[in-house]
C-alpha positions in Angstrom: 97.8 -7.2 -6.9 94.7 -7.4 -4.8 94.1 -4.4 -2.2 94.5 -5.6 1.7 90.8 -5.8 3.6 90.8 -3.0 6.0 88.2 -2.1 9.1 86.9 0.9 9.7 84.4 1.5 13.2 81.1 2.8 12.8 78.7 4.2 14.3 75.3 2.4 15.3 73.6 2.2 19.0 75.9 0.3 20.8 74.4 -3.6 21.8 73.9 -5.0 25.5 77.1 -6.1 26.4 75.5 -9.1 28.7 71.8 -10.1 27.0 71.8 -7.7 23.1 69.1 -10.8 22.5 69.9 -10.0 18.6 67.0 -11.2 16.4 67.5 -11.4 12.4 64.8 -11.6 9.9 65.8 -11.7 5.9 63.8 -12.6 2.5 65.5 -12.0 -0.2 65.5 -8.6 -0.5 65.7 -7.1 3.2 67.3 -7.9 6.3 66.4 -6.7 9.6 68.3 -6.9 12.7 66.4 -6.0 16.2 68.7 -6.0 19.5 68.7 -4.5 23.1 70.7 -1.1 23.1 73.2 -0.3 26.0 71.7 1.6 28.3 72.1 1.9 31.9 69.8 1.4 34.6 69.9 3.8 36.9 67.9 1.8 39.7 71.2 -1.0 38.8 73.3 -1.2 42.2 75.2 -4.3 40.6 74.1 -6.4 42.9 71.0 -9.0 41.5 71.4 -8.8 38.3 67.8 -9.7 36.1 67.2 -11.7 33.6 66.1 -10.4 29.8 65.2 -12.3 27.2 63.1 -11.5 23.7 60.1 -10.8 25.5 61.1 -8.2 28.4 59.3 -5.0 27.7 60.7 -2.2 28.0 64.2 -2.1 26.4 65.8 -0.1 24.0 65.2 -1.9 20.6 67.6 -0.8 17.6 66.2 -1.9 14.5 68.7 -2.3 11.7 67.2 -2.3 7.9 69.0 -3.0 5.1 67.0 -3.0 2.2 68.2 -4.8 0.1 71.2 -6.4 0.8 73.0 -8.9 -0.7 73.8 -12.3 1.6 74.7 -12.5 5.3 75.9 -14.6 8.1 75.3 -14.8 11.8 76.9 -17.2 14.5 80.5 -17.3 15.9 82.5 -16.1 17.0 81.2 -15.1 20.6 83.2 -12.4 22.5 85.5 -14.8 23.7 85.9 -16.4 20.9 86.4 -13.2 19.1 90.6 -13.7 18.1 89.6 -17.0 15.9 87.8 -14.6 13.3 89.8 -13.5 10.3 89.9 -10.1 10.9 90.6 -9.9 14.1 94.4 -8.9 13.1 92.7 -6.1 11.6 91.1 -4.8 14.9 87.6 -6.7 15.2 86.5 -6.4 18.7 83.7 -7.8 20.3 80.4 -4.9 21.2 81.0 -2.9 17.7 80.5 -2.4 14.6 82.7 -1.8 11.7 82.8 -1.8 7.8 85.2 -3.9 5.6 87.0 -1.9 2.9 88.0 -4.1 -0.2 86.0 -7.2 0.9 87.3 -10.8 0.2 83.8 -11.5 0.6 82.4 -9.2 -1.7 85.0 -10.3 -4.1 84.1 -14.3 -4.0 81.2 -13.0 -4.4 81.4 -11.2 -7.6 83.7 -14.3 -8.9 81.2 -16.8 -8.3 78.9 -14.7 -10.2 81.1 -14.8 -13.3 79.2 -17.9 -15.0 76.4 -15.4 -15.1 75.8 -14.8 -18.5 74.7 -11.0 -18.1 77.3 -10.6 -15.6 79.2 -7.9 -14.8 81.8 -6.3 -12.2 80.0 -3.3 -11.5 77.2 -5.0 -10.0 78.9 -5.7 -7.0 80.8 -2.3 -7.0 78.0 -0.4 -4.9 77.9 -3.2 -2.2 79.8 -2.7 1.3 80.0 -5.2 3.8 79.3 -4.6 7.2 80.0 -6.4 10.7 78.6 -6.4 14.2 79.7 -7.9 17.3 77.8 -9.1 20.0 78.2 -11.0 23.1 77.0 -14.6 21.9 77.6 -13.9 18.1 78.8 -12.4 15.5 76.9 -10.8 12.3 78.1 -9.9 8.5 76.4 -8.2 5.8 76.6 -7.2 2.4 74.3 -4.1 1.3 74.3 -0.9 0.0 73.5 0.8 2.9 71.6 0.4 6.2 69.5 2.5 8.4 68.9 2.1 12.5 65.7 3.2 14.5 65.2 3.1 18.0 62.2 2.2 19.4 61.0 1.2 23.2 59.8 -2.3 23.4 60.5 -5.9 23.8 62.9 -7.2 21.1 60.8 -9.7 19.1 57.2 -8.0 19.0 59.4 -4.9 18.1 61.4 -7.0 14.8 57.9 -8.5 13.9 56.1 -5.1 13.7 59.1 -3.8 11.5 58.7 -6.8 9.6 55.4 -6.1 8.9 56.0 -3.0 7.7 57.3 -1.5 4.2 
């Protein structure tokens, strides 16, 4: 009998909850993910909100590297949309990040890979799959492992330099 999916929360700088602007860049070996940090604004009264989008300078930029990963997916659901996902039962919530324990993904995976003819099970075993929330979207990973830097910047000049570099 298979083992039931479970979440468990993690810990990564939490995303805008209004504009995170999250960027993604992958070739087939690394995935990067650049979006605005949560961070509050002291000069923010609440009134006049402004208006961010990739290019506004002077955000906090989380870069997310996994390197290498496996496959990903990012679109719905948004934060409202956020019961509709699979695992929301399981406590998905929108503005976090969590890890899935015994993957359903990681396990079609794995099956698909079966016609392989050097295939075998334990080349999936070290994989993990991740998931982040944001306000518009929704992204999944399969990797390894990841790392996060902060950096101060806007959020695509800031992807595309981490891009650039190895």
């Amino acid at each position: 009998m298979a083992t039931s999916e479970t979440l468990l929360l993690i810990d990564v700088p939490p995303s805008s909850a209004g504009a995170p602007s999250p960027h993604v860049f992958a070739d087939e070996g690394r995935l990067l993910v650049a979006y605005i940090v949560d961070s509050p604004d002291p000069s923010f009264d609440g009134t006049n909100p402004r208006s961010i989008s990739s290019a506004t300078e002077s955000q906090s930029i989380a870069i997310l590297t996994a390197d290498p990963y496996l496959a990903f997916q990012f679109g719905p659901p948004n934060d409202e949309a956020i019961s509709g996902h699979r695992l929301y039962r399981l406590g998905l919530q929108p503005y976090s990040a969590f890890e899935v324990h015994n993957s359903s993904w990681i396990a079609s995976l794995e099956k698909a890979n079966r016609v392989h003819s050097s295939h075998t099970p334990e080349l999936f075993s070290a994989y993990r799959h991740f998931i982040l929330t944001f306000h518009d979207s929704t992204l999944e990973f399969i990797a390894r492992s990841f790392s996060v830097s902060l950096h101060q910047g806007a959020v695509l000049p800031t992807l595309m330099e981490a891009a650039g570099s190895r």
